[in-house]
ROGU-586493 format. One record per residue (C-alpha): residue in one letter; x negated, y negated, z negated. Coordinates in steps of 0.25 Angstrom, whole numbers. Layout:
[rec "A", [X, Y, Z]]
...
// end
This chain:
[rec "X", [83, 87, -5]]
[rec "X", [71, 90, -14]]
[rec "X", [63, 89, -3]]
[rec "X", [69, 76, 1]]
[rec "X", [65, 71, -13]]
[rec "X", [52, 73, -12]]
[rec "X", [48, 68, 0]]
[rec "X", [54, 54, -7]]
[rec "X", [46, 56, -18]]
[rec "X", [34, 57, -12]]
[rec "X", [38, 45, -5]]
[rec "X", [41, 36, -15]]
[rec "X", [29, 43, -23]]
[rec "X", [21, 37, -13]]
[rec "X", [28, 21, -14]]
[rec "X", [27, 21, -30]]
[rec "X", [11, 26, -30]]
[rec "X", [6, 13, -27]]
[rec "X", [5, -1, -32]]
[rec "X", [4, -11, -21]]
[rec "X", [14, -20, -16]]
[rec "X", [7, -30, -6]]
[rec "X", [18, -29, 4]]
[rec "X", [31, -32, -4]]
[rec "X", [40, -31, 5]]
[rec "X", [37, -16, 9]]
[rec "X", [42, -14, -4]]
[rec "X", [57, -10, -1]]
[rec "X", [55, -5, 11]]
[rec "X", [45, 4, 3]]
[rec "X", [56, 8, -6]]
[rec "X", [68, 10, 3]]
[rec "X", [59, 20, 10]]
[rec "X", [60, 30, -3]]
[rec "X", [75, 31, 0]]
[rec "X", [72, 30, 16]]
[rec "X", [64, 43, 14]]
[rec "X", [75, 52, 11]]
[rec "X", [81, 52, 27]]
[rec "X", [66, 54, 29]]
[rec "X", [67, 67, 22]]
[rec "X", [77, 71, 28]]
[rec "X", [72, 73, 40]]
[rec "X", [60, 81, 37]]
[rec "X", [59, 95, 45]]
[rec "X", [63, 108, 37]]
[rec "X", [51, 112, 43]]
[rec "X", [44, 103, 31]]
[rec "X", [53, 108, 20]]
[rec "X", [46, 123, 16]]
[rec "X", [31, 115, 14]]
[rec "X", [38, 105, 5]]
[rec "X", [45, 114, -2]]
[rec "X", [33, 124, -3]]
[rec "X", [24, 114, -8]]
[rec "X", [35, 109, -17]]
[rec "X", [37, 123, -25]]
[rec "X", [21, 123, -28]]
[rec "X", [20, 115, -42]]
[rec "X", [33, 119, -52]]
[rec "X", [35, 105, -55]]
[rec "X", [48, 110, -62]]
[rec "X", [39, 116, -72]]
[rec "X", [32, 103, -74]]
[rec "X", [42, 96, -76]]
[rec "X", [48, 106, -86]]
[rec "X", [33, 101, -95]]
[rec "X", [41, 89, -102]]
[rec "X", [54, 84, -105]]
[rec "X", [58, 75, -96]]
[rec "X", [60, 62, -104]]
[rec "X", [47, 66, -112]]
[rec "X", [36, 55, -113]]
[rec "X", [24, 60, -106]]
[rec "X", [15, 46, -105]]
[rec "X", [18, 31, -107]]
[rec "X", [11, 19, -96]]
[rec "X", [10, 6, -105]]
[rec "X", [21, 12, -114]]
[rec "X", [30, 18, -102]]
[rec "X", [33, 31, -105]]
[rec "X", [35, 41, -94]]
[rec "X", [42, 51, -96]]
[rec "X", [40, 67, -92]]
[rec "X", [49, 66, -81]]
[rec "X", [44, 52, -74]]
[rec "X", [30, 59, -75]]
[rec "X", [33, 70, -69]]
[rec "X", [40, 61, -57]]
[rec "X", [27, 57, -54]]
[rec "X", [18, 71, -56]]
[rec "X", [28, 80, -48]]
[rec "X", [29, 68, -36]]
[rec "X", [14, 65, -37]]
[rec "X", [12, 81, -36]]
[rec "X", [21, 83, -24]]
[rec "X", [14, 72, -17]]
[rec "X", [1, 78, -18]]
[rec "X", [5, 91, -16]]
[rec "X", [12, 87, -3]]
[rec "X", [-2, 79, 2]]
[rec "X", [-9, 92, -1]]
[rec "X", [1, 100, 9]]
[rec "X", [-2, 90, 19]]
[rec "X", [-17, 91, 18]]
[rec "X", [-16, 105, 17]]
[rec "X", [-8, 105, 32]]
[rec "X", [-20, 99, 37]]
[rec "X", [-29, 110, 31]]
[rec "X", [-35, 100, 20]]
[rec "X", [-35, 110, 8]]
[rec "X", [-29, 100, -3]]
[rec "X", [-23, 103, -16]]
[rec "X", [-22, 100, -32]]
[rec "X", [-35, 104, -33]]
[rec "X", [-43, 98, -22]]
[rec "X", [-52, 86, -27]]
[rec "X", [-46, 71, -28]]
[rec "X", [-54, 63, -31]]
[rec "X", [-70, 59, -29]]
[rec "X", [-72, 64, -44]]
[rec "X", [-67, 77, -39]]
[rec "X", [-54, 78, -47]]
[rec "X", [-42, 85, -40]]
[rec "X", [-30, 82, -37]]
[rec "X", [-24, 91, -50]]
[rec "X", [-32, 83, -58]]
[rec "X", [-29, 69, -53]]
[rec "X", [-15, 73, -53]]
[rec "X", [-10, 67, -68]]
[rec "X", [-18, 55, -65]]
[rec "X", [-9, 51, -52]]
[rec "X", [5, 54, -60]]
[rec "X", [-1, 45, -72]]
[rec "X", [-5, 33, -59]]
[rec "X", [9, 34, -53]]
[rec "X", [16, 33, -64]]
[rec "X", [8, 22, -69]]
[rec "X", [10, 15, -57]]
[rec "X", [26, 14, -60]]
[rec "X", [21, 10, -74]]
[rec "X", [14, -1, -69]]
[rec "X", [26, -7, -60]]
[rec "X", [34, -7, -70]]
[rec "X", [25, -14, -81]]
[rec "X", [21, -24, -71]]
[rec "X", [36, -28, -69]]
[rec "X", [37, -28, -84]]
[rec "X", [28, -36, -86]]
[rec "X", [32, -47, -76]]
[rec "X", [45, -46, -77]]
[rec "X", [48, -40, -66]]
[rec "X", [63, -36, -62]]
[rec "X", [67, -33, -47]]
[rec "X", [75, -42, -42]]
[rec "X", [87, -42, -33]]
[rec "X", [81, -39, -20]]
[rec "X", [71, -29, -27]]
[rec "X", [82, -22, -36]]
[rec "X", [93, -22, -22]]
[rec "X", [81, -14, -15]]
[rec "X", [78, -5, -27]]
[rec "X", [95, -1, -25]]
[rec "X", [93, 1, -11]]
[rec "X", [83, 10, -13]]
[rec "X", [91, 18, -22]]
[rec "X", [101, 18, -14]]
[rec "X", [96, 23, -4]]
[rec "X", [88, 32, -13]]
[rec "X", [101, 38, -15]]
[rec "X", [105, 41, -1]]
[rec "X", [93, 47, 4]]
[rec "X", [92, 57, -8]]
[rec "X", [108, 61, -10]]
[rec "X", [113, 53, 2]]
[rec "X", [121, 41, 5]]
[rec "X", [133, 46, -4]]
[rec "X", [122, 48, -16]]
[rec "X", [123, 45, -29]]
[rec "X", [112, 38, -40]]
[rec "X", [117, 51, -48]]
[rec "X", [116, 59, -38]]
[rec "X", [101, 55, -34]]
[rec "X", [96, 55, -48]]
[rec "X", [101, 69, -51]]
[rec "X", [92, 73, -40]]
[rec "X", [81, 66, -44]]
[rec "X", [80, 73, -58]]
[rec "X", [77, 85, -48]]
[rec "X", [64, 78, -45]]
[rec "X", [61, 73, -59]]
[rec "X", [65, 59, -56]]
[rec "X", [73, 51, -68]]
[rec "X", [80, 41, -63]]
[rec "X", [72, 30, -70]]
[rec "X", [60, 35, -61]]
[rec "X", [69, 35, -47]]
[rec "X", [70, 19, -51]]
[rec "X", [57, 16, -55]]
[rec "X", [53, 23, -42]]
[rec "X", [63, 16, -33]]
[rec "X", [60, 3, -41]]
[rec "X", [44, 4, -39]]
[rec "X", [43, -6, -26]]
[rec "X", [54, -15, -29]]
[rec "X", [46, -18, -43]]
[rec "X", [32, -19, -38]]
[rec "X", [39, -29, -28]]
[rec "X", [45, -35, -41]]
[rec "X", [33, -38, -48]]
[rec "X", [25, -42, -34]]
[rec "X", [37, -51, -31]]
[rec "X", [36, -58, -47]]
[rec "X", [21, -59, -47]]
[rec "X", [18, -64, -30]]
[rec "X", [32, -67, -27]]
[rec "X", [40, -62, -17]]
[rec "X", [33, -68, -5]]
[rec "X", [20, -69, -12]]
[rec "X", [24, -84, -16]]
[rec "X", [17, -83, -28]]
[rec "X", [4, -81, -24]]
[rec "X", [-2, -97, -21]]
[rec "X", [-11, -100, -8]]
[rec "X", [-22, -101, -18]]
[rec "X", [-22, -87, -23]]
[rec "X", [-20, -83, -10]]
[rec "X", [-33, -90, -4]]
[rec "X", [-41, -85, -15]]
[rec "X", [-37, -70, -12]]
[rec "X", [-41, -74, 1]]
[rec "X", [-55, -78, -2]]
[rec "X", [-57, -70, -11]]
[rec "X", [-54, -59, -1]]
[rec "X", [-62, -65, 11]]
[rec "X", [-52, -66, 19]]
[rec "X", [-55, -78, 30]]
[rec "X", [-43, -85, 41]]
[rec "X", [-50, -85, 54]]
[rec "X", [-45, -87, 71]]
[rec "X", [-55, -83, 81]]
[rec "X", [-58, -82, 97]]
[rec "X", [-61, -70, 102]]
[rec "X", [-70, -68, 114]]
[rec "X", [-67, -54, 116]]
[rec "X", [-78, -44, 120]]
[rec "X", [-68, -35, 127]]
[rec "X", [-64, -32, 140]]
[rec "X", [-47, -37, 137]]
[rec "X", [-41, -26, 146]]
[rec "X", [-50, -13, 144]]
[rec "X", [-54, -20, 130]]
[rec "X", [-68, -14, 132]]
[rec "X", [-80, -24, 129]]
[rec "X", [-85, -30, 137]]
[rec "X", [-99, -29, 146]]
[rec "X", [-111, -37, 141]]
[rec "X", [-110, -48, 150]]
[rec "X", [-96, -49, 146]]
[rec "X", [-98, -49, 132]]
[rec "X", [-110, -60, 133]]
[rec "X", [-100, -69, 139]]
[rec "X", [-90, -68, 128]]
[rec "X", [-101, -71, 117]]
[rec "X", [-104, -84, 125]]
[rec "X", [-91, -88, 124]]
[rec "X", [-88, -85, 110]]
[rec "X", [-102, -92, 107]]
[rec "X", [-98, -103, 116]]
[rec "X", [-82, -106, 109]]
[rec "X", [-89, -105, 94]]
[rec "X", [-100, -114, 96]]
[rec "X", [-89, -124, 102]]
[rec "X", [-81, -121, 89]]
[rec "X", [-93, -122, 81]]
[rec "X", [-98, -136, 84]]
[rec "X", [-83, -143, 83]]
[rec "X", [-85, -149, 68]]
[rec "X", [-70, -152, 67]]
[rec "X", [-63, -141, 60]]
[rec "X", [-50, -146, 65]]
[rec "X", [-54, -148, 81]]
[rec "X", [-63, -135, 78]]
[rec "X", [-51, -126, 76]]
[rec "X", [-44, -132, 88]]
[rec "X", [-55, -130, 97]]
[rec "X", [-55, -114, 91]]
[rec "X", [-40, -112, 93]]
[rec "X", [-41, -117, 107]]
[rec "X", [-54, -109, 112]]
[rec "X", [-47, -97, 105]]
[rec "X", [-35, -101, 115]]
[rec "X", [-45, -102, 126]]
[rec "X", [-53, -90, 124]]
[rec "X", [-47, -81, 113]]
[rec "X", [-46, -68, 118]]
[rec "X", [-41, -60, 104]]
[rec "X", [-25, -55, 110]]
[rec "X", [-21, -53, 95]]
[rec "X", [-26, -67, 89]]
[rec "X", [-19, -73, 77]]
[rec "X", [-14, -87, 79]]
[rec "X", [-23, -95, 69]]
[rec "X", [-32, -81, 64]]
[rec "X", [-33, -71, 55]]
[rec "X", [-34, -69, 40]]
[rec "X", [-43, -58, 35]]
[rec "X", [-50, -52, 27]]
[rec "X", [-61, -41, 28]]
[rec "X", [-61, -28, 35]]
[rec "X", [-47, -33, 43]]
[rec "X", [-56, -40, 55]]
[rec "X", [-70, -35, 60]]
[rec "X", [-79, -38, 49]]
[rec "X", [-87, -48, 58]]
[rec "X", [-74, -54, 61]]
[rec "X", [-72, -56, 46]]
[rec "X", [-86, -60, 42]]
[rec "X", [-88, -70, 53]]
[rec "X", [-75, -77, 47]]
[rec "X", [-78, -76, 34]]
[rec "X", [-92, -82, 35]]
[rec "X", [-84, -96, 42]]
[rec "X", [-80, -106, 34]]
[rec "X", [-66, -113, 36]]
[rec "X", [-65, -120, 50]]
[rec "X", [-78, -114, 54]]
[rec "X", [-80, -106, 67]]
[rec "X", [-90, -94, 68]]
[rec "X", [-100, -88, 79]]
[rec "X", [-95, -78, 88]]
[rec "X", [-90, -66, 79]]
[rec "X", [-92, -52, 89]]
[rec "X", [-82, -40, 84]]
[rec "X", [-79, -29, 94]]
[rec "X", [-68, -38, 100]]
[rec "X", [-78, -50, 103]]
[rec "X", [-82, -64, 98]]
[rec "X", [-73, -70, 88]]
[rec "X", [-75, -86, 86]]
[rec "X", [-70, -87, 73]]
[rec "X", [-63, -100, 64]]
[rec "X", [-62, -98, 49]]
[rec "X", [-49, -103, 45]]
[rec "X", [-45, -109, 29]]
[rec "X", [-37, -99, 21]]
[rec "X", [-23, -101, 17]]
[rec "X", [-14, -95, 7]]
[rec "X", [-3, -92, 18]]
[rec "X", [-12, -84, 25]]
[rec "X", [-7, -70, 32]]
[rec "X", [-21, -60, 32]]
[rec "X", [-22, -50, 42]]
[rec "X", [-24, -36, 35]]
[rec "X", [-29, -27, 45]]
[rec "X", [-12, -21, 45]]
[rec "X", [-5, -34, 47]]
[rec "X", [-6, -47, 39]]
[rec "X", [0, -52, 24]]
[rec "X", [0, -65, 18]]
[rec "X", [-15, -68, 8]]
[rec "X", [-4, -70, -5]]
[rec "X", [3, -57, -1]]
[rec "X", [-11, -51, 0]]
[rec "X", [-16, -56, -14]]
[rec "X", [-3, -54, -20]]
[rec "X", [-1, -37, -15]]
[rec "X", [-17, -37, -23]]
[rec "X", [-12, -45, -35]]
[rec "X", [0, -37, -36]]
[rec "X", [-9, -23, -35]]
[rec "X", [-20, -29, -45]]
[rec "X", [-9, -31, -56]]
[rec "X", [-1, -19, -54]]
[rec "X", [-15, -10, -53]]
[rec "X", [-21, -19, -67]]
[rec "X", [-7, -15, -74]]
[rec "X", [-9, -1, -69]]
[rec "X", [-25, 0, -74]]
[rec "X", [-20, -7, -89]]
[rec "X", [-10, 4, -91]]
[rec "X", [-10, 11, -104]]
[rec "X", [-5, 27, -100]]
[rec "X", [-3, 36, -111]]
[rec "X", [1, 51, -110]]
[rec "X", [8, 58, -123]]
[rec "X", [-1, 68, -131]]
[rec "X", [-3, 81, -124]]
[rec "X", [2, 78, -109]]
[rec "X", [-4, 79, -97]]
[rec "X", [1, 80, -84]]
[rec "X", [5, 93, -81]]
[rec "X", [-7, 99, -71]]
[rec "X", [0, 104, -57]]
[rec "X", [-9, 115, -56]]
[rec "X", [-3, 122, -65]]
[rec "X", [11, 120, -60]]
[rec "X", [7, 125, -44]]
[rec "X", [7, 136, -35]]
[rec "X", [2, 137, -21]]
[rec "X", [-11, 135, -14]]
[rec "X", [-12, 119, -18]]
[rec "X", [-16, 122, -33]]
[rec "X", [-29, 129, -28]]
[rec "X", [-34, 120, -18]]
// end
């Protein structure tokens, strides 16, 4: 059972460290799969049980806890105060994660430990180690004062999910006959109050509160026009094209020079014809019936792309970017072939290809807004530690090899 918790810790430990929430509705899914972890666990081979527990037995965290009282006050975030016990929550977990990337780079004969260097100024990971328990406990900090300060409260779909988590929570730590008592009387094994078990299960559904209040929930609230701006501000360009592909189609080798002469032609050819119809109306029928005719890109998208840099070849890009709207270019090569490109207008609805799928311009913006605000909240933060304490250094609560590396 220890070992079960731990392997969930370290899971939702990973969830909780970081700020974004772009994709709003992976944020449940994200949740559940803290309780979904515990069948996971469960099926891990004994073989794997004497190296955790092994590496587990190296730092006495028992007698770091034993430093403070539990309830004692040890530091306040813009007047939170965070108690010994919450702190060490976040030390004891942030330690075993480490500690468990160490073994796996030391499986691969990468000689990694608490005093190998961290950082490009050459501090080690010992050293760095207060710095990351103060970041991730400033990071719930700033959730919850962002909500504060909005007014932010879950609401009934965000609050059903939370339960659901918790629910499930429960069965996968004391089974599907579990208890709330019996789940937090295991939990004050690890160190977790039961205020911190619901701020942590709580963490998504609340980043998705305050993104959901501020955007709206389909990302209403951002206006076409914000959206276009991003957009151009971003250099992101709408273009179709024809491709005349360099490529033999069933070896997809290129092809020999001939061949490749008498595919420049003919892009050459379908541009200037483009080019010389001053009607921008007539002009981008003629392009979407040459494209018909001669378009030879298996994967094109119905009316084009939207994109930005470093998604498409970068003479792709620049040869769209330098069009204006309506405008058709000279023969772009890439390593596929020539492209005949037409720059299309912006709009606010528009869906941008990514590089790993495509999301809508105002999700896009709206994911960078909600990340500037939180990360600005973050950087204003007032953290205050009480006289005289430090985090305890973990050096000089650790046995074993790791220590000395």
């Amino acid at each position: 059972m220890k070992k079960l918790f731990l392997v969930l810790l370290a899971v939702l430990l990973a969830f909780t460290a970081g700020m974004s929430c772009t994709d709003k509705n992976l944020v449940t899914e994200i949740n559940r799969s803290f309780a979904r972890g515990a069948s996971a666990a469960r099926e891990e081979t004994p073989a794997a049980q004497p190296a955790e527990n092994a590496r587990q037995d190296e730092v006495d965290y028992d007698a770091i806890y034993a430093l403070h009282e539990p309830d004692e006050i040890v530091m306040t975030i813009d007047g939170q105060e965070i108690c010994w016990e919450d702190y060490f929550y976040a030390y004891s977990n942030i330690a075993k994660n480490l500690e468990s990337q160490f073994q796996t780079y030391q499986a691969y004969g990468v000689a990694l430990g608490w005093n190998s260097q961290a950082d490009e100024e050459g501090h080690t990971y010992a050293e760095l180690f207060g710095s990351k328990v103060e970041m991730y406990l400033r990071r719930f900090a700033t959730i919850d004062s962002v909500a504060e300060e909005n007014g932010v409260a879950l609401n009934e779909e965000e609050e059903a999910a939370v339960q659901e988590i918790h629910r499930e929570t429960i069965a996968g730590f004391v089974g599907e006959d579990g208890t709330e008592e019996q789940l937090f009387e295991l939990l004050s094994e690890q160190y977790i109050r039961p205020e911190m078990y619901w701020k942590l299960i709580r963490n998504e559904a609340t980043q998705h509160a305050i993104y959901r209040q501020l955007f709206g929930e389909n990302d209403e609230l951002v206006t076409d026009q914000q959206a276009l701006d991003w957009m151009k501000e971003n250099g992101i360009v709408s273009a179709d094209h024809i491709l005349i592909s360099t490529r033999d189609p069933e070896t997809s080798q290129s092809l020999d020079e001939a061949g490749m002469a008498e595919k420049a032609a003919l892009a050459q050819q379908l541009a200037e014809e483009l080019r010389a119809i001053e009607d921008p109306a007539e002009r981008e029928a003629r392009f979407l019936e040459l494209k018909a005719e001669y378009g030879e890109d298996p994967g094109a998208a119905e009316g084009g792309y939207v994109f930005g840099s470093g998604v498409m070849e970068d003479a792709f890009y620049q040869g769209a970017l330098a069009l204006e709207e309506g405008q058709v270019s000279e023969p772009v090569q890439t390593r596929y072939g020539y492209h005949i490109l037409l720059r299309h207008p912006l709009q606010g609805e528009d869906m941008i290809f990514t590089g790993s799928g495509k999301q809508s311009a105002k999700s896009l913006l709206a994911g960078e807004l909600f990340s500037q605000k939180m990360e600005e909240r973050y950087e204003a933060q007032k953290v205050e530690y009480v006289p005289d304490f430090e985090a305890p250094s973990i050096l000089d609560f650790k046995s074993g090899s790791q220590a000395d590396k």
